[in-house]
N, C-alpha and C positions, 0 to 999 in steps of 0.2 A: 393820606393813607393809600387812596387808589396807586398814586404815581409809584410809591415805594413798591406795590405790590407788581406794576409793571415792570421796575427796572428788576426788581428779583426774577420775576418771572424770563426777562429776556438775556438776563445773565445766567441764567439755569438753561435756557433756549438749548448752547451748544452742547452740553454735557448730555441733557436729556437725549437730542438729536444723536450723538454720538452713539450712546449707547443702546438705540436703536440700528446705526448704521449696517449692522452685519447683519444682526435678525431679520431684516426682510428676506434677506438670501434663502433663508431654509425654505420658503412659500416661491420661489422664483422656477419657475417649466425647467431653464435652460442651467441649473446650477443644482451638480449633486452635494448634500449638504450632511455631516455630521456633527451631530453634538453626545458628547456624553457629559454626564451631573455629577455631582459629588455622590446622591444616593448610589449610584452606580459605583464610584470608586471606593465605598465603604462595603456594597454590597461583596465584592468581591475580595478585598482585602480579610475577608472574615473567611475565605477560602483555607479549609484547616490542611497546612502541609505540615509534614514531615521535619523535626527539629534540624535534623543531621543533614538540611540542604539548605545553607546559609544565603545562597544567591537567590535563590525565590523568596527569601523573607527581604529583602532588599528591595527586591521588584516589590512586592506589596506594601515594602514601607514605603515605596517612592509613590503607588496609584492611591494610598490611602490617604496622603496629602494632597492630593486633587481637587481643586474646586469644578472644575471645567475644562474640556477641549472642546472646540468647535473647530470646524475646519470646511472650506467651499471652495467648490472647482468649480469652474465651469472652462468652454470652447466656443461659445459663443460671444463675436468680436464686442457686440451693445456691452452686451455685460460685466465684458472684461473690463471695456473704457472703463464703465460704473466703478467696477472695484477696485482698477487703481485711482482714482479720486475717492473714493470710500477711505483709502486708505494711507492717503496722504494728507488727508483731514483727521483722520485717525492718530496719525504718528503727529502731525502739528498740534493737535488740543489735548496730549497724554505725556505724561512723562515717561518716554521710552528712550534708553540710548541703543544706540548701535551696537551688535557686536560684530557683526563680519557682513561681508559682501559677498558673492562667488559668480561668476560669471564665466560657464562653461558648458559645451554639448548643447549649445543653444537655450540655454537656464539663465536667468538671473532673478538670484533668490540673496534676499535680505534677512537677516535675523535683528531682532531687537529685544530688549528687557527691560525688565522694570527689578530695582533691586529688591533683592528677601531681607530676611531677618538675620544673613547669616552668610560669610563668605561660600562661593559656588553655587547660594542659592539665589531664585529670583523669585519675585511674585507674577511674574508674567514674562511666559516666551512668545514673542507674537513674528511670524515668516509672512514675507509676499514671497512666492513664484511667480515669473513670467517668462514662457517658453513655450516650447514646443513637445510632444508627450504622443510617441508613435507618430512623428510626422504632423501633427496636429495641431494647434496652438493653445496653451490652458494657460487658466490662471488660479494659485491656490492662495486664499487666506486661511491660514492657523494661527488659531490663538490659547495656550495653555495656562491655563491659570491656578494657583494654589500655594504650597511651597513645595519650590523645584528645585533637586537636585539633579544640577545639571551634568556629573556626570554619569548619572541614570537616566538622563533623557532618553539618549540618542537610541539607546535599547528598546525604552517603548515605543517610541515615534517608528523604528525599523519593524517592529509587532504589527504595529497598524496600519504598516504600508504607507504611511504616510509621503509624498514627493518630497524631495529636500532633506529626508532622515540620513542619510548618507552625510550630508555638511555637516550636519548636528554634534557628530563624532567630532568636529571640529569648535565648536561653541567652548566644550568645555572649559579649551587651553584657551580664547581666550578672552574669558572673563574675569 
């Protein structure tokens, strides 16, 4: 019984491991770190507009299916390393494909998904950035989770300033 409980325990190892991988970011000095929750995307989704303004009911259909964004920058070279290994363990132990690559203005920025329920949709958009930002050097993980229609993303990703929402406008076409 022990044995069994070890081999569960060290086949659960990576997933658990994983899914802590990002979370230490929000506690790290040198990485500025955003998350918002589903409370949040419900909170606001209940914002009472206006019938007769079709596109903002669109924008709150698209944040009230939200589970989560997180997202972390940082410019410090340690932590960069960390996070491109963070996140190419990331992308090996999760079923993510690819959808584009971009590689310009000194960026290289990846997008990936994980499919939804539903053509255009996915259950997860997750971007690395790595580049340069004012001269700088940063690095972004984002990761959106919920059901996403992606082509209402690129709109909220552009709202929240998000690096790399500019590509996003490109995701749409092709997935």
């Amino acid at each position: 019984m022990r044995k069994i409980a070890i081999i569960v325990f060290v086949g659960l190892l990576p997933i658990l491991s994983q899914a802590q991988s990002f979370a230490k970011y929000e506690d790290m000095k040198d990485v500025d770190a955003m998350v918002m929750t589903s409370k949040m995307f419900k909170m606001l989704a209940k914002v009472d507009l206006s019938d007769d303004n079709p596109e903002a009911r669109e924008y709150l259909k698209l944040i009230e299916n939200l589970d989560e964004i997180k997202m972390f920058t940082s410019t410090t070279a340690s932590v960069r390393s960390e996070m491109q290994k963070d996140v190419e363990s990331y992308l090996n132990s999760n079923n993510l494909d690819q959808l584009m690559r971009v590689k310009e203005d000194g960026k290289n920025i990846r997008f990936y998904s994980k499919s939804g329920k539903r053509d255009n949709y996915v259950s997860e958009l997750f971007m690395f950035m790595e580049g340069e930002k004012e001269g700088e050097p940063i690095s972004v993980i984002l990761s959106i989770t919920g059901e996403i229609d992606l082509s209402q993303l690129s709109r909220l990703t552009s709202d929240l300033k998000i690096p790399g929402a500019e590509e996003l406008k490109n995701v749409e076409n092709k997935s």
